[in-house]
C-alpha positions, -999 to +999 in steps of 0.1 A: +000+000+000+012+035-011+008+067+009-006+101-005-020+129+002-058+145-008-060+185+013-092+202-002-073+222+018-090+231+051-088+261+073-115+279+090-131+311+078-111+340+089-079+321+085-052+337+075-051+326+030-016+335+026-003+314+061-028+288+051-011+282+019+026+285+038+011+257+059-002+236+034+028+236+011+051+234+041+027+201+045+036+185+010+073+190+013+073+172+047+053+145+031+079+143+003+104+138+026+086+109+042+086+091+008+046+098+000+040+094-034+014+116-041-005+148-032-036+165-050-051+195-042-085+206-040-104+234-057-135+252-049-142+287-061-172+297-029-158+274+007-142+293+027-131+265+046-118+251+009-099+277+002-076+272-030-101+285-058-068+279-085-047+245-075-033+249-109-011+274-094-005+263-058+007+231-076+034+247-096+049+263-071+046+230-050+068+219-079+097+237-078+097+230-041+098+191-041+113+167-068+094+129-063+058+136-054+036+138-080+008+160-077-030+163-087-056+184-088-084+171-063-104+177-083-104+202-109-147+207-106-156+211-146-190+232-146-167+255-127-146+261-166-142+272-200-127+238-216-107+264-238-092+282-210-089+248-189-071+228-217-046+255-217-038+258-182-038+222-173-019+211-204+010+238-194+012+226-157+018+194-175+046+205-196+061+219-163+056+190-140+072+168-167+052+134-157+049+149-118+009+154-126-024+141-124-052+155-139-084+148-112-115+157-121-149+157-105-183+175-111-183+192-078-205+192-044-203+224-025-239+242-026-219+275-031-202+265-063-235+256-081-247+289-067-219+312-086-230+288-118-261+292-118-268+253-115-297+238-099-278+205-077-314+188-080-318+183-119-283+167-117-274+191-147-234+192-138-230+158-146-241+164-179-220+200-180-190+172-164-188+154-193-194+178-219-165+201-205-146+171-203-145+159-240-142+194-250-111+197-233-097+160-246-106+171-284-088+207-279-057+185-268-061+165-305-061+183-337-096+204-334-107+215-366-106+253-369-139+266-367-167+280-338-170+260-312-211+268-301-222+254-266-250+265-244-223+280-220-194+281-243-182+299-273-151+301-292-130+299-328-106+273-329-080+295-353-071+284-381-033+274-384-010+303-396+026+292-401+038+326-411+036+343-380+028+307-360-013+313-346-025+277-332-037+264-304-004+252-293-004+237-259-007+204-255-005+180-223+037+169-217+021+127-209+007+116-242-018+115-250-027+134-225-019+131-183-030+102-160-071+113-152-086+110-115-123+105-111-135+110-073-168+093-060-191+098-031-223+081-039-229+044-042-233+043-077-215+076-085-217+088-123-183+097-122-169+063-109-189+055-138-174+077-159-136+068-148-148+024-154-160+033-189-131+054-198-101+033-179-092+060-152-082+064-119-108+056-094-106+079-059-134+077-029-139+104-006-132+100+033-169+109+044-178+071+032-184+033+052-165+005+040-201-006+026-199+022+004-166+021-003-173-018-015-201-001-038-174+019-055-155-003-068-187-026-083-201+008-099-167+012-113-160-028-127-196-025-137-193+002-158-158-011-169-170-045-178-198-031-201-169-016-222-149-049-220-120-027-199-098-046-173-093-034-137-064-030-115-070-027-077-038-009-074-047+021-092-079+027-066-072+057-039-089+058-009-092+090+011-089+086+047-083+110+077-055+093+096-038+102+129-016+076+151-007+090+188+019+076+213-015+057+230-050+047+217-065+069+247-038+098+235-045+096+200-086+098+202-082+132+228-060+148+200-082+144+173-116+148+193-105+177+209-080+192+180-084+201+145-100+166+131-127+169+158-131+207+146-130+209+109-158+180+113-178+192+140-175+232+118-177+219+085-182+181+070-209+177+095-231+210+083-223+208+052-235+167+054-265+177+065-267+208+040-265+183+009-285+156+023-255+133+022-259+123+064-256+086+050-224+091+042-205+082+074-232+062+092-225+022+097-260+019+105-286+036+079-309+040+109-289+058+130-304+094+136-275+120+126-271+136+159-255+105+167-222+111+146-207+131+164-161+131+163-165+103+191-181+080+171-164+090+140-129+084+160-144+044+163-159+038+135-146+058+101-115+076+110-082+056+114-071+064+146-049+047+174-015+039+182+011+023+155-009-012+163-046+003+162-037+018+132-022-009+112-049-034+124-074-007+111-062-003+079-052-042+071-090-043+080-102-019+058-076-036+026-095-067+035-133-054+038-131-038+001-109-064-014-075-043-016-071-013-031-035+007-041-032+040-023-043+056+010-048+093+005-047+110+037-064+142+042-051+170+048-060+195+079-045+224+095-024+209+121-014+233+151+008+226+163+023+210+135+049+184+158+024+156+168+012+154+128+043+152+113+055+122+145+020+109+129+027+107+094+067+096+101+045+064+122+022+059+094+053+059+066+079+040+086+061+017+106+025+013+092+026+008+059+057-016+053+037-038+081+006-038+050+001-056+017 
């Protein structure tokens, strides 16, 4: 099992942008150091607790820090874009992370975003604007045929090529034919785990999910890869999880109930749970009512929390329960004081994971 990293990022309202980012890269580097293999970065354009609106840019200046990791955009939310303006963008951070990139890609969930956009959640319109922005992009980064592009929320001219004085669109992806593509679920039978089976991508699950759900993922995403005659590989699946391991069990649940874990859920994935309907999400039991999870039963029964032993029995558990899977992505938070996460991660890198399959 590899180690990554998924930060949406998260840092309360108020926070300090310009330390939050400090903190957050400072984050990545350590995790480089540690030998994780991966980090992607969130994007949302309304959360004030998910505060990177462009992780375009806070990747490429992650890159010039580092030199292993390979980083992603977690997810790059496609109603949010023009696929002219997109392609460009993503296709240069390509060419500058030289095979250091992955392109993830989602339809969005935060209730603000679809606000801005004008989208209705309810008629389940984005998914339809997902895909649409989506091939758009993937036929700019072929040889598009120079002409108007017309869309309901799109227009351009794709110029015609000029060799004299060199007009064209010109930028295309460094990984041909185009980078490595992410696809994160939450629902059961998510259309974009859908999407990444039919296509051949990279399946990702979001941390607010039961290993019943989790086990759902991957059959909506070998379904829909089966229907295309595609093979699977449970090595390329990422699971998100938030992660902390303490000197003691007792130790460990007191930090995280009564630190940042416990907060940014309490503050935010709770509300905004509740806000989107989505309360199923963490509950082991459908029939639980949702004042019941609370940070003390999420430290038992969806975090992974505990001591190096806890932690290692947890996730060999978890491998088992959905049948394996290649990479745990742990999420990112704003640690304060930032000693007991990194003596967290360093235990979860050097005596965790080589313990796992």
């Amino acid at each position: 099992m590899k180690a990554g990293y998924f930060t949406m990022p998260l840092h309360p309202p108020g926070a300090d942008t310009a330390a939050g980012l400090e903190m957050d890269l400072a984050q990545v580097i350590a995790l480089e150091e540690l030998g994780f293999t991966e980090a992607w970065i969130g994007e949302h354009i309304s959360s004030e607790w998910e505060n990177i609106p462009a992780p375009d840019l806070f990747i490429a200046q992650a890159l010039a820090r580092t030199s292993k990791i390979v980083f992603g955009t977690g997810v790059s939310c496609l109603p949010n874009h023009s696929p002219l303006m997109l392609a460009q963008r993503i296709a240069q951070l390509d060419q500058m992370a030289r095979g250091r990139f992955y392109w993830g890609i989602g339809s969005g969930g935060f209730p603000g975003d679809f606000e801005v956009l004008d989208l209705d959640p309810a008629s389940l319109a984005q998914r339809g604007i997902t895909r649409e922005v989506l091939d758009e992009v993937l036929y700019l980064w072929g040889n598009p045929t120079p002409g108007v592009r017309d869309h309901a929320r799109w227009r351009y001219r794709v110029p015609k090529h000029d060799t004299e004085i060199g007009i064209r669109l010109h930028m295309k992806p460094y990984q041909k034919p185009h980078p490595p593509i992410g696809v994160a679920g939450i629902g059961p039978k998510s259309d974009m785990l859908t999407l990444a089976g039919e296509r051949g991508w990279i399946p990702m699950s979001i941390n607010v999910v039961t290993t019943p759900v989790l086990q759902m993922h991957w059959k909506t995403y070998t379904e829909a890869a089966a229907r295309v005659s595609r093979s699977v590989d449970r090595a390329n699946w990422r699971i998100c999880r938030d992660v902390y391991i303490g000197d003691t069990p007792a130790q460990a649940r007191r930090d995280v109930i009564d630190g940042v874990l416990g907060r940014d859920w309490r503050e935010y994935f709770l509300p905004i749970l509740r806000r989107t309907n989505t309360m199923m999400g963490p509950k082991v039991d459908p029939a639980m009512p949702d004042d019941a999870v609370t940070p003390e039963y999420l430290a038992e029964n969806l975090w992974i929390v505990g001591d190096v032993a806890e932690v290692t029995a947890k996730l060999r558990k978890l491998y088992d329960d959905v049948g394996g899977f290649g990479t745990l992505l742990v999420i990112g938070h704003e640690w304060t004081p930032g000693d007991k996460w990194h003596r967290s991660m360093t235990r979860l890198a050097r005596e965790v994971l080589p313990a796992l399959p």
